[in-house]
C-alpha positions as CSV (number, residue, x, y, z in Angstrom):
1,X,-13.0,71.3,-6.4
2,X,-10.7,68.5,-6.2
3,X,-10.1,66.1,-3.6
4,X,-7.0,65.1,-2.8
5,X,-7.2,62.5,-0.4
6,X,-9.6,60.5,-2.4
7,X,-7.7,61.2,-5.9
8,X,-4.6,59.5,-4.3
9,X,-6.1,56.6,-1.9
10,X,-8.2,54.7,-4.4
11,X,-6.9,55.4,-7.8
12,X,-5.5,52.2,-9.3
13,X,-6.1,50.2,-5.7
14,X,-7.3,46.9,-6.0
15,X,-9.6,45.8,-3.8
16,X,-10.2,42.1,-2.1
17,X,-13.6,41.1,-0.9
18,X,-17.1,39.4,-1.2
19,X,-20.5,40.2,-2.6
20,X,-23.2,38.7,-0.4
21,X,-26.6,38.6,-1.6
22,X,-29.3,39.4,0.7
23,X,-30.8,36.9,3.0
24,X,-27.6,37.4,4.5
25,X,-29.2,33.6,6.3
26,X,-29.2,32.6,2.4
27,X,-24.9,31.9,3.2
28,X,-24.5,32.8,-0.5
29,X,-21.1,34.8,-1.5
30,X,-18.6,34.9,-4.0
31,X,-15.0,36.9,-4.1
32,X,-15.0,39.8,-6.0
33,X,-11.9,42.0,-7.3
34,X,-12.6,45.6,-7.8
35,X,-10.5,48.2,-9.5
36,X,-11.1,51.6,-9.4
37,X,-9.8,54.6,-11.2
38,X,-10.2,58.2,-10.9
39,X,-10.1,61.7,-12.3
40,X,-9.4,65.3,-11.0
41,X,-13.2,66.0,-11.0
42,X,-13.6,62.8,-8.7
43,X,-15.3,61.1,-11.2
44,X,-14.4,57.1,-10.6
45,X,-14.7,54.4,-13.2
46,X,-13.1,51.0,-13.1
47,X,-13.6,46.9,-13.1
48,X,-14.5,44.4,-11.0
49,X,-13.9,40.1,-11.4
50,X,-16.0,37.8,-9.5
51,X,-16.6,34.1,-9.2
52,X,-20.4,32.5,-9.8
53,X,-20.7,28.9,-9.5
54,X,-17.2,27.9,-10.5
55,X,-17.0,30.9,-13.6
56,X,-15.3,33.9,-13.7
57,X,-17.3,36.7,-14.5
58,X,-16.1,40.7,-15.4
59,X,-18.0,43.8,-15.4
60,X,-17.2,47.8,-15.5
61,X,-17.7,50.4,-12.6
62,X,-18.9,53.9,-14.9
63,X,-20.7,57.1,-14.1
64,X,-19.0,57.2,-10.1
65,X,-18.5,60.0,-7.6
66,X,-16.7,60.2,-4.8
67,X,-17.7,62.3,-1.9
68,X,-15.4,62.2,1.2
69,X,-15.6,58.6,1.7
70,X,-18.8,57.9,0.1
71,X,-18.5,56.2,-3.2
72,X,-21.6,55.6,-5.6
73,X,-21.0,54.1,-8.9
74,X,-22.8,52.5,-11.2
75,X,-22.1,48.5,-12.6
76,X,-22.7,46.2,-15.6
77,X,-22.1,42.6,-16.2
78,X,-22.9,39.3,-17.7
79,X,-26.3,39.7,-15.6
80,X,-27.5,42.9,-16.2
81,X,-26.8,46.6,-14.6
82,X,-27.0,47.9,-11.4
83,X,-25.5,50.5,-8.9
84,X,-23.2,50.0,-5.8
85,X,-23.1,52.6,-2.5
86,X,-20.4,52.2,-0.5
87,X,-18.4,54.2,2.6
88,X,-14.9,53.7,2.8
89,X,-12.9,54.0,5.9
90,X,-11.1,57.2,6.7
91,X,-7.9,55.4,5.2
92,X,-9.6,53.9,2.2
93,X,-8.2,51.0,2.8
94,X,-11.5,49.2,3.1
95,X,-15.1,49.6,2.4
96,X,-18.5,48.3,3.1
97,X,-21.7,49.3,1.0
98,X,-24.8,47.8,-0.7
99,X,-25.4,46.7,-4.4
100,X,-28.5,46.2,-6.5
101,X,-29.3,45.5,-10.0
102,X,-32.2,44.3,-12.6
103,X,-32.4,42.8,-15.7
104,X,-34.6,40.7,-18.1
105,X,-33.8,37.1,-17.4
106,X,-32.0,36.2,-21.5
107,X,-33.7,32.7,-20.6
108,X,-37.1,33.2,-19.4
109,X,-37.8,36.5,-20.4
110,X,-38.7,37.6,-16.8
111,X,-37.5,40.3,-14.5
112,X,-34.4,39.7,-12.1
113,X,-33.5,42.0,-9.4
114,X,-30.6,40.9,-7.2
115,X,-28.9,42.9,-3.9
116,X,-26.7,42.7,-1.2
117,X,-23.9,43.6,0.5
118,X,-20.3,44.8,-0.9
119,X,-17.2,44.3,1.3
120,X,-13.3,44.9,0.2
121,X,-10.3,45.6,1.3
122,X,-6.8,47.2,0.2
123,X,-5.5,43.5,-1.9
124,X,-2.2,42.6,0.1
């Protein structure tokens, strides 16, 4: 069945905010762009821009479903893959969630796993 509401409020949005990694005490964030696209099956793909120690970095949102307001998608960038949960609010003009990924370190060879938390907003 398809959803309206979710079909019209976050196809081609962008959306504003920060990825903060977990210690949230560690202070460490960077902005984050996210662009999300979706189909009549609620299936949501898209991409997302961030800044890393003065670098601009891009990466794809694939294999997504919305549910109601619940979004979980699934990620890949220049540090590896990973998946994002996040709610939206009942307007979908903002959303807070949790990310998490892992990869093999291309330097040392050694497993990485990174989280934290997700914030955007409706980009004015």
């Amino acid at each position: 069945m398809w959803c309206n509401v979710g079909f019209a409020d976050i196809n081609n949005k962008s959306y504003c905010g920060y990825i903060i990694y977990y210690p949230e005490d560690a202070h460490t964030s960077f902005k984050v762009l996210a662009n999300f696209k979706i189909n009549k099956k609620n299936s949501v793909w898209g991409t997302y821009t961030f800044e890393e120690s003065e670098k601009v970095y891009e990466g794809v949102f694939f294999n997504g479903k919305l549910e109601g307001n619940i979004l979980k998608i699934f990620t890949s960038d220049n540090f590896g893959n990973g998946s994002l949960n996040v709610r939206f609010d009942s307007n979908f003009e903002n959303f807070t969630g949790e990310w998490e990924g892992g990869d093999k370190d291309i330097n040392y060879g050694d497993e990485v796993y990174w989280d934290g938390k997700w914030e955007g907003e409706i980009c004015e």
